[in-house]
N, C-alpha and C positions, 0 to 999 in steps of 0.2 A: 603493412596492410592497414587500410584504414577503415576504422568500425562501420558497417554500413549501416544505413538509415531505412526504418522497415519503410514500405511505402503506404499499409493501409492504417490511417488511424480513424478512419469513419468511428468506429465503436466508442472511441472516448468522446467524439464529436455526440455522437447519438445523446450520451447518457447526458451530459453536460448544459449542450445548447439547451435543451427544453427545459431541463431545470431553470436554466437565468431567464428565459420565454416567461415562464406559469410565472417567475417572480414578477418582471418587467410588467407584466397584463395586470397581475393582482395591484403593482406602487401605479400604475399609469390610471387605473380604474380608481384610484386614491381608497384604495384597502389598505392603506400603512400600517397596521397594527396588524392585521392579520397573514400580511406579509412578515412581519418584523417575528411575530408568534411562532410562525412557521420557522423561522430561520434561529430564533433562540431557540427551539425543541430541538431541532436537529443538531443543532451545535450543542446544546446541554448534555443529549443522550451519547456524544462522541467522548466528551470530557469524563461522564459517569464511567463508560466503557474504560476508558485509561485507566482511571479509577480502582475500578474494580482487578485490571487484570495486572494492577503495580507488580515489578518484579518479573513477572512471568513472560515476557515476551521473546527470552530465550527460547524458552519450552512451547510456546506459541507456536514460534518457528517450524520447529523440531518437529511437532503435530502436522504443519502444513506441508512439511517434506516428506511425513509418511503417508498421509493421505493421498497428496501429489502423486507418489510414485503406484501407492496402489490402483490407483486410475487407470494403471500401464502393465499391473501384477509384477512390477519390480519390488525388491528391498528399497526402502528408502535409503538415501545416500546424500548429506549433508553437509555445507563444506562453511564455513565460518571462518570470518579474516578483518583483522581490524586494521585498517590506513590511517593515514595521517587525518582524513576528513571524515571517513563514515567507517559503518559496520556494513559488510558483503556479505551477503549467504546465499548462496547456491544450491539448489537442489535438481536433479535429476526427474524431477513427475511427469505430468501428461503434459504442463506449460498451462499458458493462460490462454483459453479461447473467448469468445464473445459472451458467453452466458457466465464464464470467473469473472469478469471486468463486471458485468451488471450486478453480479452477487456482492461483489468485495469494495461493490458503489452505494450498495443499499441498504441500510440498518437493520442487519438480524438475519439477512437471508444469505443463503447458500447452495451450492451447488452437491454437496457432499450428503453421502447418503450415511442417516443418522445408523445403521445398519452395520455400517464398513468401515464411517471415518468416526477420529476420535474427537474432532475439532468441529460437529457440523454446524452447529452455531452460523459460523463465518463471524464472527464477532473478536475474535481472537488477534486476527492481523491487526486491528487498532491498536493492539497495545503498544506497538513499534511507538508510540508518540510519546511513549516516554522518552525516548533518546533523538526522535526525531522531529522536522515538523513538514519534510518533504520526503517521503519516502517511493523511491523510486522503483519499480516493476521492467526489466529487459525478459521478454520471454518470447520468441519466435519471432512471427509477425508481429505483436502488439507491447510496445514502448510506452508507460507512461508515468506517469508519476502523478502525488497528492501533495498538493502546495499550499499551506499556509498563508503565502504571499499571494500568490496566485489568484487564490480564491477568494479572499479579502478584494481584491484590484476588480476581479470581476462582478463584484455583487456590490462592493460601495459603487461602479459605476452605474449600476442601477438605483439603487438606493441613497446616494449622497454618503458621505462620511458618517463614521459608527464609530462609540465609543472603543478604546481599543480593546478594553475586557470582554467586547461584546463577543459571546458564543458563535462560531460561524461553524457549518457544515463540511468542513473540511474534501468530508469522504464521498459526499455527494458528487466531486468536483472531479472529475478526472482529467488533464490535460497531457496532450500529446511530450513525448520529451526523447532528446535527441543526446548524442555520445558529446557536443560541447556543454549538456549542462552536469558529464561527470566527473569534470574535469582534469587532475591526473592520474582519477580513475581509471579512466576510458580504457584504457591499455589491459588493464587487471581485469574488466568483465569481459573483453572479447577474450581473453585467456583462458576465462573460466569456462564461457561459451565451445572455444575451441576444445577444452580437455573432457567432452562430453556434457555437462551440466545444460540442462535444457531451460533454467528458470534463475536470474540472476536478482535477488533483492539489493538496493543499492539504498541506504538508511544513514545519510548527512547528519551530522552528529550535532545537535544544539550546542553554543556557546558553551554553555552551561556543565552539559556533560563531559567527564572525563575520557580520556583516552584509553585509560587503562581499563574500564567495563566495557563488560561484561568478562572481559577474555584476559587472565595473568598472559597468554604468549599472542603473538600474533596473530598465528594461523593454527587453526584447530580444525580438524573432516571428523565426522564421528557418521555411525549409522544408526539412527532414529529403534529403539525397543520395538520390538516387533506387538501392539496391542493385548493385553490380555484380554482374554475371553470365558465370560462367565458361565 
């Protein structure tokens, strides 16, 4: 059986397009510096993010599959698997609906009520960049993924060519993303999807990083600590 293709990607369109619009209007109106301001802050605050949550994006995780599942008043239930090419982690929660894409596109904001979830930040999922620089989201209807590449190809095409240190917005950027670009993945997230998991993160491993982290075995499922409450 072969993975199917959701059909609505409007919402990644939504968040996206208008961002490269407000840039394109601001360089076309020859505001280049205040364009360019704009795009190093957002990209600066992405990098400080990583930063800050070095290490932790295990436990990151782990938070977003308890929070997830309590959307649905399940136990979280988390499933972690290292491949030849990326880290998989699966969780069981509510899934990503239109207002998780806008939150988890936006610096700081969140859908999670500071109340119930441990992680309401939403600043947490960035820390994936330490092992990643594409991290890919499979969750019901809505496929997408954050691209490095990606986002670079579509903002030098408004802007001309950028130094390559230059800080880009990575998270801002959400584009549509489909079962060829998981490669010999593909097989292992619809698995996961079939064996109940409603939320598949799909985290291509930088050059750079090793095989063997996070995880001494390959496949590891644990259930997320139930929050303490004071």
């Amino acid at each position: 059986m072969s993975l199917p293709v959701p059909a609505e990607r409007s919402v990644v369109d939504q968040i996206r397009l208008p961002f490269l619009e407000s840039l394109a209007a601001e360089w076309e109106a020859g505001r280049h510096d205040n364009a360019l301001v704009m795009l190093r802050e957002r990209g600066v605050s992405k990098d400080l993010i990583r930063e800050r949550y070095s290490g932790r994006y295990p436990f990151e995780l782990l938070q977003n599959a308890e929070d997830a599942a309590a959307e649905n008043g399940l136990v979280g239930r988390a499933h972690f698997e290292v491949t030849d090419t990326a880290l998989l982690v699966a969780d069981n929660g509510a899934g990503f609906s239109a207002k998780h894409i806008r939150a988890i596109s936006t610096l700081g904001a969140s859908t999670k009520d500071p109340e119930t979830a441990i992680g309401y930040k939403g600043l947490g999922f960035k820390s994936v960049g330490e092992i990643t620089d594409q991290p890919q989201i499979v969750s019901r209807e809505h496929w997408f993924e954050f691209s490095a590449a990606r986002a670079r190809a579509a903002i030098t095409a408004v802007t001309g060519e950028l130094d390559h240190d230059f800080p880009l917005p990575t998270y801002a950027l959400p584009f549509p993303t489909s079962p060829e670009d998981f490669g010999d993945d593909a097989r292992r997230v619809q698995d996961l999807l079939d064996g109940g998991f409603t939320t598949v993160f799909r985290l291509p491993f930088r050059e750079s990083v090793s095989r063997e982290a996070p995880w001494s075995s390959s496949t590891t499922s644990t259930r997320p600590r139930p929050r303490r409450r004071s």
